[in-house]
Every structure is written in structure tokens, then in C-alpha cells.
DOPAPA-774634 format. One record per residue (C-alpha): x, y, z; residue in one letter; residue number from 1. Coordinates in pm, 1 decimal. Each point is the difference from the previous one (the first is absolute). Layout:
N
+----------+----------+----------+--------+-----+
:        x :        y :        z : residu : num :
+----------+----------+----------+--------+-----+
:        X :        Y :        Z :      A : NUM :
...
+----------+----------+----------+--------+-----+
//
This chain:
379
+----------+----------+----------+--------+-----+
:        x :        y :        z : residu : num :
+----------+----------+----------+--------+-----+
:  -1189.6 :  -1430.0 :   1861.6 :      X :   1 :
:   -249.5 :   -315.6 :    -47.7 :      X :   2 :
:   -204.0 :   -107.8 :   -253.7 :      X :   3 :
:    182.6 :     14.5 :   -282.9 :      X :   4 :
:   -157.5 :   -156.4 :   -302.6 :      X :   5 :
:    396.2 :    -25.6 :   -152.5 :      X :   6 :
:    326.1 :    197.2 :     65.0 :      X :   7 :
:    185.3 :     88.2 :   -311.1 :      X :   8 :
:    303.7 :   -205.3 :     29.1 :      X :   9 :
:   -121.2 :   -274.4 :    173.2 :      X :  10 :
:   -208.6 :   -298.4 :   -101.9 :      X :  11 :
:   -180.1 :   -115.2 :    327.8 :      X :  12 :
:   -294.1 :   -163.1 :    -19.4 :      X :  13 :
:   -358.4 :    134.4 :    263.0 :      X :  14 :
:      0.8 :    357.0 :    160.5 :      X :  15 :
:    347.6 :    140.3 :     30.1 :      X :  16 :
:    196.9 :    194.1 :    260.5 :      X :  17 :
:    242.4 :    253.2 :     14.5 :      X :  18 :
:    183.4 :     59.5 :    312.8 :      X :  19 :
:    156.6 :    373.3 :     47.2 :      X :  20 :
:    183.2 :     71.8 :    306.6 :      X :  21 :
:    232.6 :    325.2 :     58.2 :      X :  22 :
:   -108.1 :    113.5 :   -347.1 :      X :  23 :
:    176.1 :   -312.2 :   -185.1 :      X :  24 :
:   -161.1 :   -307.9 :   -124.2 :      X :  25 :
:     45.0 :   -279.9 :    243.8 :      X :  26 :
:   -146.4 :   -291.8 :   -231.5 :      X :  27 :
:   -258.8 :    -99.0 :   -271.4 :      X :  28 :
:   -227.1 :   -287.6 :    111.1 :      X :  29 :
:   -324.9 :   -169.4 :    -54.3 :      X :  30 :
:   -240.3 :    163.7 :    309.7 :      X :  31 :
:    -45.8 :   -373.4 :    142.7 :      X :  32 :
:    394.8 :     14.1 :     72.7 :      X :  33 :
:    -30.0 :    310.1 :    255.6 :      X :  34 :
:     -2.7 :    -26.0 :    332.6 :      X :  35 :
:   -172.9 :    194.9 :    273.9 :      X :  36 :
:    136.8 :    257.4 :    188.0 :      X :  37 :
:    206.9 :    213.5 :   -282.7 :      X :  38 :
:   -153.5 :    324.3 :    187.0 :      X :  39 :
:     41.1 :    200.9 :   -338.0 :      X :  40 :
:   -312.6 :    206.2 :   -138.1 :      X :  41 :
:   -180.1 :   -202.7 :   -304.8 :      X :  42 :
:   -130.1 :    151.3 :   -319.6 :      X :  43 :
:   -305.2 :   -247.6 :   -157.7 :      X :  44 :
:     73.0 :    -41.7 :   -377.9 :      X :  45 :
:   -324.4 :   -166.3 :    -20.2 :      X :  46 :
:    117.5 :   -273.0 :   -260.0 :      X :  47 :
:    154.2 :    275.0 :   -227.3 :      X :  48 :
:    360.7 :    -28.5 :   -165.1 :      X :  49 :
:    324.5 :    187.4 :    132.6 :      X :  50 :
:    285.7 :    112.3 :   -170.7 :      X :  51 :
:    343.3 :    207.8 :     94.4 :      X :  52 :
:    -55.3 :    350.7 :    -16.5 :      X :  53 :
:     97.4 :    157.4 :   -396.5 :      X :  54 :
:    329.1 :    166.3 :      1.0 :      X :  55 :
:    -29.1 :    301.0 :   -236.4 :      X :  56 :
:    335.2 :     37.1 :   -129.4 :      X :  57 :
:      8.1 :    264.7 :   -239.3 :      X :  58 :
:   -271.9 :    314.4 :    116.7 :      X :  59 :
:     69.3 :    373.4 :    -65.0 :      X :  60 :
:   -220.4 :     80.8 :    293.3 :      X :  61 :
:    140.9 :    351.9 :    151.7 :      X :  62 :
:   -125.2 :    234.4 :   -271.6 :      X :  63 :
:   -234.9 :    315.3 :    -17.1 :      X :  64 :
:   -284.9 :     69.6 :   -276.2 :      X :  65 :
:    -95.6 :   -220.8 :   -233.5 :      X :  66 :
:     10.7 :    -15.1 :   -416.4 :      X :  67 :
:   -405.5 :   -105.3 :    -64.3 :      X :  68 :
:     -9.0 :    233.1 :   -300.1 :      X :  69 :
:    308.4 :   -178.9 :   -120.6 :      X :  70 :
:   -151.9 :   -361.3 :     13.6 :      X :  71 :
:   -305.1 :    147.7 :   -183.3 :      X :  72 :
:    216.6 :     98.3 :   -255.4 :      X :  73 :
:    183.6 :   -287.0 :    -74.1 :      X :  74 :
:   -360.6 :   -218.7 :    -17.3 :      X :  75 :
:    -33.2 :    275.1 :   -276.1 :      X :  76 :
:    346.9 :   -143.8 :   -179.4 :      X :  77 :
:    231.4 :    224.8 :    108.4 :      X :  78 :
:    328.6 :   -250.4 :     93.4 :      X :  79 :
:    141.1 :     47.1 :    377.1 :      X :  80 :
:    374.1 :    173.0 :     44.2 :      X :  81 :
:    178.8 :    -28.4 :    246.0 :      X :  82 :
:     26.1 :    422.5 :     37.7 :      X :  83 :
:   -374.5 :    -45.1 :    148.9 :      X :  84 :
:    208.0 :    -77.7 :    342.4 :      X :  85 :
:     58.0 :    357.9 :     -0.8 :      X :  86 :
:   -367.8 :    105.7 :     51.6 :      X :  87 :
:    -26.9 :   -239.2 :    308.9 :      X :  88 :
:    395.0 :    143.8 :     89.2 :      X :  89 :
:    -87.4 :    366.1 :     11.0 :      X :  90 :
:   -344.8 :    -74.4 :    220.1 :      X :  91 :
:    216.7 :   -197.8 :    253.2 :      X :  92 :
:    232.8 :    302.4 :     13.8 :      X :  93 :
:   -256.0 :    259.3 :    105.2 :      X :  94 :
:   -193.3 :   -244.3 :    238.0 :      X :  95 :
:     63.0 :     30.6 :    375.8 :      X :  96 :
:    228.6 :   -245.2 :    223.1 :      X :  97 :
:   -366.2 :    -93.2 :    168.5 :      X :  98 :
:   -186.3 :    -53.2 :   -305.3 :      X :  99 :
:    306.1 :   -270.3 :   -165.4 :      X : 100 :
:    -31.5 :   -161.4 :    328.1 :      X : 101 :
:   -393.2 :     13.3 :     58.9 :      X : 102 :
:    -25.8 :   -137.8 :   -412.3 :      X : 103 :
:    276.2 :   -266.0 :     77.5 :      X : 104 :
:   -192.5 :   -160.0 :    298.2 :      X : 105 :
:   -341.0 :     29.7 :   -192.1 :      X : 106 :
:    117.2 :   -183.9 :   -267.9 :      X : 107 :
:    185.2 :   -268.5 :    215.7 :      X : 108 :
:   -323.2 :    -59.4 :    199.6 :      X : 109 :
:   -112.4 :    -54.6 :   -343.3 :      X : 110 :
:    213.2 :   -261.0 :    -72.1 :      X : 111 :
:    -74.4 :   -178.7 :    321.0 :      X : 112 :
:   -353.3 :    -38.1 :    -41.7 :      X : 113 :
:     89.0 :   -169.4 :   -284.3 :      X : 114 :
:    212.7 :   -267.8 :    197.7 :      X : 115 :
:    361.0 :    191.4 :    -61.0 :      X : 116 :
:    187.3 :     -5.2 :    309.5 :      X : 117 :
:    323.1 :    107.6 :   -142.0 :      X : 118 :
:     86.7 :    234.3 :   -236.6 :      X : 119 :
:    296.2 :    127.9 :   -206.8 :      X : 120 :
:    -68.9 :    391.3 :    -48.6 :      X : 121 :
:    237.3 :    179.8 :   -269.8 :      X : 122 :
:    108.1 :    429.3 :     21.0 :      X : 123 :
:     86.2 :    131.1 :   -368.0 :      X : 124 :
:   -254.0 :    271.9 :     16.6 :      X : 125 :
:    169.6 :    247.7 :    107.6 :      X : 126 :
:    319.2 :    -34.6 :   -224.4 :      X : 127 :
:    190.4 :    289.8 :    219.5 :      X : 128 :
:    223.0 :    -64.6 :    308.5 :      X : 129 :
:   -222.8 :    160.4 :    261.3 :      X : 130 :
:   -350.0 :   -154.1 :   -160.5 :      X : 131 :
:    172.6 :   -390.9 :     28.0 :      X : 132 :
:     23.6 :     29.4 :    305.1 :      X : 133 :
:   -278.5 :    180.0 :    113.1 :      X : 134 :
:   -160.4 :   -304.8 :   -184.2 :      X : 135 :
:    150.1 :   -262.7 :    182.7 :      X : 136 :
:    -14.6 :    226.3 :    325.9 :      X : 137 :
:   -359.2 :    -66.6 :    -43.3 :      X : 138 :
:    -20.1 :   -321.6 :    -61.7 :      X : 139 :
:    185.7 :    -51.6 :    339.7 :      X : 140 :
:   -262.5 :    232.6 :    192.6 :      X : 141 :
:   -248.3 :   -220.4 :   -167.6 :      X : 142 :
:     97.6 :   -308.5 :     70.5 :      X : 143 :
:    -91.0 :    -46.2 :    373.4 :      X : 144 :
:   -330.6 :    134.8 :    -77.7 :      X : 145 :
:   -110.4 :   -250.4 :   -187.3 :      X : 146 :
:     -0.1 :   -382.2 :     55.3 :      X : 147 :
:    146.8 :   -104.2 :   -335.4 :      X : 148 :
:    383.9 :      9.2 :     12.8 :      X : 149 :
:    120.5 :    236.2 :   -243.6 :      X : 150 :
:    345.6 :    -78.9 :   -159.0 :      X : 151 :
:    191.5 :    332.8 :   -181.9 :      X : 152 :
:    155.2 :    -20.3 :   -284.4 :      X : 153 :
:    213.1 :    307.9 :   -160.8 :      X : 154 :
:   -106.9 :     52.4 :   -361.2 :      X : 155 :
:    197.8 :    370.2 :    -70.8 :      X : 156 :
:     96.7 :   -202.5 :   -332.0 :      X : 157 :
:   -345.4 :     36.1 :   -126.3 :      X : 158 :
:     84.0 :    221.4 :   -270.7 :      X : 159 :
:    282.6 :    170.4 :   -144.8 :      X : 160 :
:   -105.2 :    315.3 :   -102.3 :      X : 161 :
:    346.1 :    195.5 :    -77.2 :      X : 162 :
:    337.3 :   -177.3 :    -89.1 :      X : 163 :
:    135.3 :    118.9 :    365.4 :      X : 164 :
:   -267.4 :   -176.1 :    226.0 :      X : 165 :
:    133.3 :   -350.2 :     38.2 :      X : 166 :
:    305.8 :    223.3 :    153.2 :      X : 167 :
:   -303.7 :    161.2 :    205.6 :      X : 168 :
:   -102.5 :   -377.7 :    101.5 :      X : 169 :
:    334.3 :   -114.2 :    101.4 :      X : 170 :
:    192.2 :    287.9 :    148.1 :      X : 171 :
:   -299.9 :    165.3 :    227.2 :      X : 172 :
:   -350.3 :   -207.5 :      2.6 :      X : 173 :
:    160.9 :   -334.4 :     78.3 :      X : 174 :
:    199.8 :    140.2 :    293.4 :      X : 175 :
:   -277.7 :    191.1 :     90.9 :      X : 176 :
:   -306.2 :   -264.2 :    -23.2 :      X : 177 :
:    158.7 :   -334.8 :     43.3 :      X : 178 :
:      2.1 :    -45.8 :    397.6 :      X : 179 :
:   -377.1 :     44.3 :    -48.3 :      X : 180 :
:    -28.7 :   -279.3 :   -286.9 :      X : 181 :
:     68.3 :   -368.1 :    -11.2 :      X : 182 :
:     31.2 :    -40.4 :   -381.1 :      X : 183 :
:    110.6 :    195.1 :   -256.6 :      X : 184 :
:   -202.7 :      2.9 :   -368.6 :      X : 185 :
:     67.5 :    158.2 :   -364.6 :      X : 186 :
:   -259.2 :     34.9 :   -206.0 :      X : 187 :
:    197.2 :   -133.0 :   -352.4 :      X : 188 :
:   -199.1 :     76.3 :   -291.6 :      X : 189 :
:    -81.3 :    191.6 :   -344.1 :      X : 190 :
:    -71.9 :    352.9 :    150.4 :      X : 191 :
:    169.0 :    -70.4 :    326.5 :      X : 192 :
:    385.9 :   -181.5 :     87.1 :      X : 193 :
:    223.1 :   -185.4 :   -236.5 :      X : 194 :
:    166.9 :   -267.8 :    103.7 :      X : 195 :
:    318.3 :    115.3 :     86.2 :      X : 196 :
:   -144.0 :    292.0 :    220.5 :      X : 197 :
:   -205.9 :   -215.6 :    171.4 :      X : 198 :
:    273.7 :   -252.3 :     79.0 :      X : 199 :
:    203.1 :    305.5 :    128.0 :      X : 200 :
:   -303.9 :    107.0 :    243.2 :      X : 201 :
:    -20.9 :   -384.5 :    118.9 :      X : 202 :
:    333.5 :    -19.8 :     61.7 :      X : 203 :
:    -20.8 :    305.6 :    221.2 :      X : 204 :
:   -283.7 :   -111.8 :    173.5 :      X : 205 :
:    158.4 :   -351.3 :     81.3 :      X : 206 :
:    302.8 :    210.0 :    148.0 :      X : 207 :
:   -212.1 :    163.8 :    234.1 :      X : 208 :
:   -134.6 :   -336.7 :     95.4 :      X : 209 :
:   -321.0 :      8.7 :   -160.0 :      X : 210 :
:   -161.1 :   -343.0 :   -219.8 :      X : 211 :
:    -20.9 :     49.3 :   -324.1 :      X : 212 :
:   -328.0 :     -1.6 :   -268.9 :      X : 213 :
:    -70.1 :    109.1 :   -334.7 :      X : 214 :
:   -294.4 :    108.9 :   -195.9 :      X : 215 :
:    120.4 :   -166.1 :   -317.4 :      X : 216 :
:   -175.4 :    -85.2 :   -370.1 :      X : 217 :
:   -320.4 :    141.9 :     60.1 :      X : 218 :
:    -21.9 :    237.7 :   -270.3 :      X : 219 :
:    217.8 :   -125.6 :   -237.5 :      X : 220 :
:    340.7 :   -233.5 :     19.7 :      X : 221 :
:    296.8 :    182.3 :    143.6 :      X : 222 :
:    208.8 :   -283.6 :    177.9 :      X : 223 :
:   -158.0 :    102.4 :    305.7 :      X : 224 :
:    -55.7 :   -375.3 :    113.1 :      X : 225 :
:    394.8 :    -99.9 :    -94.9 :      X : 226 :
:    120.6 :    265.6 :    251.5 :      X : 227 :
:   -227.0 :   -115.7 :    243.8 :      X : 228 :
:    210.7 :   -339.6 :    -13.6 :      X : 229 :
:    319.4 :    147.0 :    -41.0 :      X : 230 :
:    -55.6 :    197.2 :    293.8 :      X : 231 :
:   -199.8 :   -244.3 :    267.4 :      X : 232 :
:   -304.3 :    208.0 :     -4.4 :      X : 233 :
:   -285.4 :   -133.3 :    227.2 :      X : 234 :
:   -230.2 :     57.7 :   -241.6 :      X : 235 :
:    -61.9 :    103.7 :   -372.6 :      X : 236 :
:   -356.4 :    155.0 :    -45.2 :      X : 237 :
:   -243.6 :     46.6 :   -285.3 :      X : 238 :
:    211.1 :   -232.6 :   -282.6 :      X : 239 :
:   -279.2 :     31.5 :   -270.4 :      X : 240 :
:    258.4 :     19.1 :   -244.2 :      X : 241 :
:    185.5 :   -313.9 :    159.0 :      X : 242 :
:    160.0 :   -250.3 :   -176.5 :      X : 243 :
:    124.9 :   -355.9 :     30.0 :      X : 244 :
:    338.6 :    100.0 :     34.9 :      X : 245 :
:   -127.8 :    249.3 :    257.0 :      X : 246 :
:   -182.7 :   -226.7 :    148.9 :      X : 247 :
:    327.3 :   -277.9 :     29.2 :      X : 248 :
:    232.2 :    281.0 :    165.7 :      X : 249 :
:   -234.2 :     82.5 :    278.8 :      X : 250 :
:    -52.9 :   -358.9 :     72.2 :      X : 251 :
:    364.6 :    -23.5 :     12.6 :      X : 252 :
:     47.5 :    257.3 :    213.2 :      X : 253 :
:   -291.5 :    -59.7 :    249.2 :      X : 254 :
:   -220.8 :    353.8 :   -134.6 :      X : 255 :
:   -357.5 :    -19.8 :     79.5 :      X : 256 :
:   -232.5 :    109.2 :   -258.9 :      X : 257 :
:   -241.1 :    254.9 :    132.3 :      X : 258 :
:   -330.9 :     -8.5 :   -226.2 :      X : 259 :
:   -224.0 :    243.9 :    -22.8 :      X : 260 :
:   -276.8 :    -63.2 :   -211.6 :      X : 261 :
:   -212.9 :    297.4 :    117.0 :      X : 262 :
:    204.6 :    206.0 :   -168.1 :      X : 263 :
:     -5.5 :   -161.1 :   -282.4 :      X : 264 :
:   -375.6 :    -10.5 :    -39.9 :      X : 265 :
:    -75.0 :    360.2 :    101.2 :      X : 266 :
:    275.0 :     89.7 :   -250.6 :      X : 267 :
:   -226.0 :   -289.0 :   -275.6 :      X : 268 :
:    404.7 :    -64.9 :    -43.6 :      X : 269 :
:    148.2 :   -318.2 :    -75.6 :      X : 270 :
:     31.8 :   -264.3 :    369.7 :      X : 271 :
:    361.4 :   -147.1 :     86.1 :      X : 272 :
:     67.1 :   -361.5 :    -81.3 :      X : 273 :
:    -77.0 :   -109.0 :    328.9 :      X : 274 :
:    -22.7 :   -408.4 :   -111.4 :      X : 275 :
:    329.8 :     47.1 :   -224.7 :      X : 276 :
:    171.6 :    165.9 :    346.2 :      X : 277 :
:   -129.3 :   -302.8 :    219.7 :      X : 278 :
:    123.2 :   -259.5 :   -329.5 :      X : 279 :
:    361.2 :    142.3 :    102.5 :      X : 280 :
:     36.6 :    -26.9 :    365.2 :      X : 281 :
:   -113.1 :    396.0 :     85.9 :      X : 282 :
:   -162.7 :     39.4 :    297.4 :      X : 283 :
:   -288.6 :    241.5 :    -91.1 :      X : 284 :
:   -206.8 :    258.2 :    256.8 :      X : 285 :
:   -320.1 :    137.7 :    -16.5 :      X : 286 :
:     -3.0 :    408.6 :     67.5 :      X : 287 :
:   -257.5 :    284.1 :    -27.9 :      X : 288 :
:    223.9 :    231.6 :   -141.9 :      X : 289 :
:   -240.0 :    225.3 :    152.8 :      X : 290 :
:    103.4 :    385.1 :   -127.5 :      X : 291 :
:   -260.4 :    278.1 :    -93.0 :      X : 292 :
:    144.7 :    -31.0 :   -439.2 :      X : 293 :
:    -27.4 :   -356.8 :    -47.4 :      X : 294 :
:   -163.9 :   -212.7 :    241.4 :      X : 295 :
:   -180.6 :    206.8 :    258.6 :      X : 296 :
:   -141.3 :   -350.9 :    185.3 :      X : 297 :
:     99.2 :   -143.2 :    368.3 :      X : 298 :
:   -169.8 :   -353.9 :    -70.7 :      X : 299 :
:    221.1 :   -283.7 :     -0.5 :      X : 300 :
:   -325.7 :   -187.4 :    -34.1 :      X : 301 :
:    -63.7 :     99.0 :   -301.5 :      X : 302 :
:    355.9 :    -10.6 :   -154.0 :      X : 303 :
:     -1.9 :   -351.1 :     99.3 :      X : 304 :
:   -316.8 :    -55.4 :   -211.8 :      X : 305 :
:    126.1 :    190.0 :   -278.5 :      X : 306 :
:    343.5 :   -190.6 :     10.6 :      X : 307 :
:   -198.8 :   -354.0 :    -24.5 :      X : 308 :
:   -199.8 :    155.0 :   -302.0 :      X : 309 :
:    281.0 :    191.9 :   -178.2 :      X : 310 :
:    277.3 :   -239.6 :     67.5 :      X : 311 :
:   -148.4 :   -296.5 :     26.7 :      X : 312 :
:     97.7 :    -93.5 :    351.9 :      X : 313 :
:   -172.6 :   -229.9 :    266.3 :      X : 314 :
:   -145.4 :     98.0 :    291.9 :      X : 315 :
:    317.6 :   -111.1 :    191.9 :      X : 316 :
:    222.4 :    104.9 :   -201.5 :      X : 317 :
:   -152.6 :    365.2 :     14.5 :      X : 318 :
:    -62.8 :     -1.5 :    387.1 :      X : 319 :
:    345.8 :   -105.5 :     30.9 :      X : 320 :
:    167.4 :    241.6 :   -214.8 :      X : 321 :
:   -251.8 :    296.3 :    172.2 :      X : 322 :
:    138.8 :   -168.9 :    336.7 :      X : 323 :
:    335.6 :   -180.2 :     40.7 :      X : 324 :
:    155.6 :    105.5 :   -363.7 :      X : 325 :
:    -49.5 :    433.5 :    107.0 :      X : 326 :
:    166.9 :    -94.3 :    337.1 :      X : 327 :
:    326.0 :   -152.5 :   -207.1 :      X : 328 :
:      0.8 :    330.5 :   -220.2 :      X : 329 :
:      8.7 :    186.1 :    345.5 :      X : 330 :
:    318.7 :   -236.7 :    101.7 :      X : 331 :
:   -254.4 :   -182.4 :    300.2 :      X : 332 :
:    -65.6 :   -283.1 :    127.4 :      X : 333 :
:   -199.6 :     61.1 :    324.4 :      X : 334 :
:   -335.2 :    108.2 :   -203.6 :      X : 335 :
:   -191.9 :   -131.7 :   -275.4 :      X : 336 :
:    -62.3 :   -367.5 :    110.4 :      X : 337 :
:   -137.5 :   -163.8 :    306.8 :      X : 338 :
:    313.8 :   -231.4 :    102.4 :      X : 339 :
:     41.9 :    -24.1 :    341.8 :      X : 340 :
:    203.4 :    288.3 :     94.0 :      X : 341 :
:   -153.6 :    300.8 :   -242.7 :      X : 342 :
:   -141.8 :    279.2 :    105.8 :      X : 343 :
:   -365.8 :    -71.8 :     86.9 :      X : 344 :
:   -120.6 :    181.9 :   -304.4 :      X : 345 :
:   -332.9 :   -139.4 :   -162.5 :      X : 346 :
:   -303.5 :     55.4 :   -182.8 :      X : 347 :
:   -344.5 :   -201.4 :     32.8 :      X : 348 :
:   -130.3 :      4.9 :   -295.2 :      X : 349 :
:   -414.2 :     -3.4 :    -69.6 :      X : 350 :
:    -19.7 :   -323.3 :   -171.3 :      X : 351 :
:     86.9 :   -350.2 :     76.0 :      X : 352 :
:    337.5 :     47.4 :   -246.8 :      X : 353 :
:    218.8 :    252.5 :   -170.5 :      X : 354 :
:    -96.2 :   -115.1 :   -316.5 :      X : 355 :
:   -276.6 :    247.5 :      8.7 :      X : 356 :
:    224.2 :    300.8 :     30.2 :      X : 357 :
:     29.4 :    -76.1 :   -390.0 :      X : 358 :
:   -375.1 :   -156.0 :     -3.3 :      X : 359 :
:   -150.2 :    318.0 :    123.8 :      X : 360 :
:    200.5 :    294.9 :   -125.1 :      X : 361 :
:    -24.1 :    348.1 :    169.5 :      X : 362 :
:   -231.2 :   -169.9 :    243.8 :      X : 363 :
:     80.5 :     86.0 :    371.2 :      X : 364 :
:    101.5 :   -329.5 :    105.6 :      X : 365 :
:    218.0 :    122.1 :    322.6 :      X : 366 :
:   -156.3 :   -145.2 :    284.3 :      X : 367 :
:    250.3 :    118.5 :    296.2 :      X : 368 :
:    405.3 :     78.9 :     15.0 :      X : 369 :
:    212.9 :    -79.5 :    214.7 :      X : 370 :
:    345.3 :    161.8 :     63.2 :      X : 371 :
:    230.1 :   -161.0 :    253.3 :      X : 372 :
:   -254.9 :   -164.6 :    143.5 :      X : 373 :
:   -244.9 :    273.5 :     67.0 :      X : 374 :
:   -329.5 :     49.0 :   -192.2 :      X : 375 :
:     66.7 :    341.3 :   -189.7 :      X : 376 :
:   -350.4 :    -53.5 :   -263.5 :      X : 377 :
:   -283.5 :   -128.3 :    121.8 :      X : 378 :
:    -65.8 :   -242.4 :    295.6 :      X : 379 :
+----------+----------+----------+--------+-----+
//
């Protein structure tokens, strides 16, 4: 790619290139640098700024229906419980195999016109054996048919509706779903897990080799975020209800903070303490959250924009967290950035510099992707 006005990462003065061979980034360099003969196909950026392609690390994107009427309601005041996940789980359980798959890939292309190349995508509504893994079934018959990567998470712990499911969670789902998951989450809430049952679903999914993450504090405090550390999670999501003690335990422990301020402001809830987070050595990520209760939205544009208005972070802070921060939660290193050696994952953005993701919210500001090396949006 030539013509690079700048290259996140990189401070390189004149037009900019980035070399992509074999699907990996080769090198970074100012244009004038190159020599002939590379033989590789060129994309233009026309002066126009580049950045990693967003990692979406927390989604809920394999679902069926949707809860419209719901979000009316609560602009009306009615307060969101979590119970409304059982509107979206009894939908998912009467739509066909094709239809969860077909919906999955339409919503991924979704997020790659908006410059996400990878993306985490979550089960938990189907909250039986045979549903789970239909759900992640799908999400593995969607995956080569789009050109995002899609990475599955198991989610059975998304509620606990009877005193005998965690049993449900442990003894069947996990043996039944986890060769079709990387990670393993519990959703550890008011309405949802305690602590101690979702520490006993971790620990489960870590014996059947799966990472380990945590919706945690975003309803109210539970302890969520201690367990997180106590157990090595990759990630603790949400943490509205954070605090600095929180906040000092994941940074001892290594826990990203996944953000998700969408949430937050289609909920008009309170926003996690992204700066007091950063102030203590957490790693934060930027994530949709996308989910048809709470934050039915694909853009990682414009959750970057709303995390440099509702958190108060920069431009580069935001980009990176959207970027290189969800690829920590997700336990990688080869996406995310544009080091030599990542995948060739990028986005040209329309403007001279990622500032004006949060300069020009909602705007569509994607100018082409580009996902190990071939142009998947645009030209």
C-alpha cells in the first residue's frame, strides 16, 4: 500500500508505505525508501491515514430476532433486566441452523465495512445443551463465508435461571461445546452468576483448555473483577461499577479491561472509569458489545468516538484500545498493530488522520479494508 498520509504506530515523515507479503506485514517505511521490483499488487491511499484493523472483543453476534419494542420502552423509563435475554433466547431457539448462520455473516460483513477484521463472537442464547452448540456450530459454518475472522467464545453461563444449571454448564454444555470455542465466559452479575458460581464455571472451562473472561461490575458490584485476577482471566468486561481496588488487581494480574461504552449510552447508564483503569496500569479495549437488548451496533467507529467523548480519551489512546488493547483481551499478538510480522490487517481511513473518527462521529469515514493483505472493502 502507498501513499499513506501516516500509519498509526509509526511517526515517518512524507507519503508512507506498507509492505505486505504472504499476508504478513513485511515493514513500515516512508514511500521514498521502496525499491522497484516488489511485484506485489498496490492499493492508492491517496494521502489518507491507516490504522490496524479494530479487534471487537466482546460481540454477541449469533442471535435471532431482535428486542426494538424493548429499547422503546426503556427510552420511556422502564430500567433494563437482565431476564430481557430471554426474549432474544427463545427467538434463537425456534430460528433455523441457516438463518443463525445467514444473520451471523450479515452482521460480520457489517462489522467489516466498518474496518473490523477480527471479531470475538459470544453463544449464551440458547442457554440449553443442544442450542450452545448449535450456536457455535454456526458461527463455525459462518466463518469461512465471510472475510472477518470470527473468534467463538462459549457463554452457557449467561444466566442462571434454576439453582441446578451451573451443574447443567459444567457436567454437559462444557463437554459438549468447548472443542468448538476458544474461551470460556460467565456472565457475573445482579440477575445473572454470583461469584462463586461463576468461578466454578471458569474453572471448568480452563480444564477443558479454554481462556478465561468475565462479564463483571456492569450492573452493580459483585467482585466480578477480583475473580477475574484471582483466576488469570484474559479479560474482565463492562466494569461500570469498577473500583480502584478493582482496578489495582487486574493490573496485577495482567486483565484487560474491555469497555463498552455503547452500552452504556443506549442503556443512558452510568460509563466505566476508563481514565481511573489506565491511572492503574489496566490495559483497556474498545468492544461493540453488539447484542439485539443492549447495544444492537457493529461500528467500532463510532464506539471509538463515543469512548473519546464519554471517557475522555485521545484519539490514540482510543484507536489503540479499539486495535491492539481488544487483541490482548483475545490473548493475541499477531493482530491489532502494524509491526512487522502481523497479520496484514488494515483500514484506510477517509481523512488525512484518525483523529476524525472522534471529529466526525457516525460519519462513514472507512475508505477501504484490508485483511491479510487483500482488499475486502472498497478498492
Amino acid at each position: 500500500m502507498r501513499r499513506a498520509a501516516r500509519v498509526f504506530g509509526y511517526e515517518l515523515d512524507g507519503p508512507v508505505a506498507v509492505v505486505i507479503r504472504d499476508g504478513v506485514v513485511e515493514r513500515v517505511v516512508p514511500e521514498r525508501d521502496l525499491t522497484a521490483g516488489l511485484d506485489l499488487p498496490e492499493l492508492d491511499a491517496g494521502g489518507r491515514a491507516v490504522i490496524p484493523g479494530f479487534v471487537d472483543a466482546h460481540t454477541h453476534l449469533v442471535f435471532a430476532g431482535d428486542r426494538a419494542d424493548e429499547f422503546a420502552a426503556r427510552l420511556a423509563g422502564r430500567p433494563y433486566e437482565a431476564g430481557g435475554i430471554w426474549r432474544t433466547v427463545e427467538q434463537t431457539r425456534a430460528a433455523s441452523f441457516d438463518d443463525l448462520v445467514a444473520q451471523t455473516v450479515r452482521r460480520a460483513d457489517s462489522c467489516l465495512a466498518g474496518g473490523t477484521t477480527t471479531i470475538e463472537v459470544k453463544s449464551g442464547y440458547g442457554l440449553d445443551t443442544a442450542t450452545e452448540r448449535r450456536l457455535l456450530e454456526a458461527v463455525a459454518v459462518a466463518a469461512p463465508r465471510t472475510a472477518a475472522e470470527l473468534v467463538p467464545t462459549f457463554l452457557g453461563a449467561h444466566l442462571a435461571p434454576d439453582p441446578s444449571y451451573v451443574d447443567l454448564v459444567v457436567e454437559e454444555m462444557l463437554p459438549a461445546c468447548a472443542g468448538l470455542a476458544v474461551s470460556c465466559d460467565a456472565f457475573c452479575d445482579v440477575g445473572a452468576l454470583t461469584v462463586e458460581q461463576s468461578r466454578r464455571v471458569l474453572e471448568a472451562g480452563r480444564a477443558h483448555g479454554l481462556a478465561l473472561r468475565i462479564h463483571a461490575e456492569e450492573l452493580a458490584w459483585t467482585g466480578g473483577a477480583q475473580l477475574a485476577a484471582q483466576l488469570g482471566c484474559l479479560s474482565a468486561d463492562h466494569l461500570v461499577h469498577a473500583t480502584p481496588a478493582d482496578a489495582a488487581a487486574m493490573s496485577g494480574a495482567g486483565v484487560v479491561a474491555v469497555l463498552l461504552p455503547s452500552t452504556s449510552f443506549c442503556l443512558r447508564s452510568d460509563y466505566a472509569p476508563a481514565r481511573m483503569l489506565l491511572d492503574a496500569g489496566v490495559e483497556i479495549a474498545l468492544a461493540t458489545d453488539c447484542n439485539p437488548g443492549t447495544s444492537y451496533t457493529t461500528s467500532m467507529p463510532f464506539v471509538v468516538a463515543l469512548a473519546c467523548s464519554a471517557y475522555g480519551l485521545s484519539a490514540d489512546e482510543a484507536v489503540r484500545a479499539a486495535t491492539e488493547g481488544g487483541a490482548r483481551a483475545l490473548g493475541r499478538s499477531d493482530v491489532g498493530h502494524l509491526r512487522p510480522g502481523a497479520a496484514g490487517d488494515l483500514v484506510v481511513l477517509d481523512g488525512d488522520h484518525w483523529v476524525d473518527l472522534a471529529y466526525h462521529p457516525g460519519m462513514p469515514l472507512v475508505a477501504a479494508v484490508v485483511k491479510a493483505g487483500a482488499v475486502v472493502v472498497g478498492r
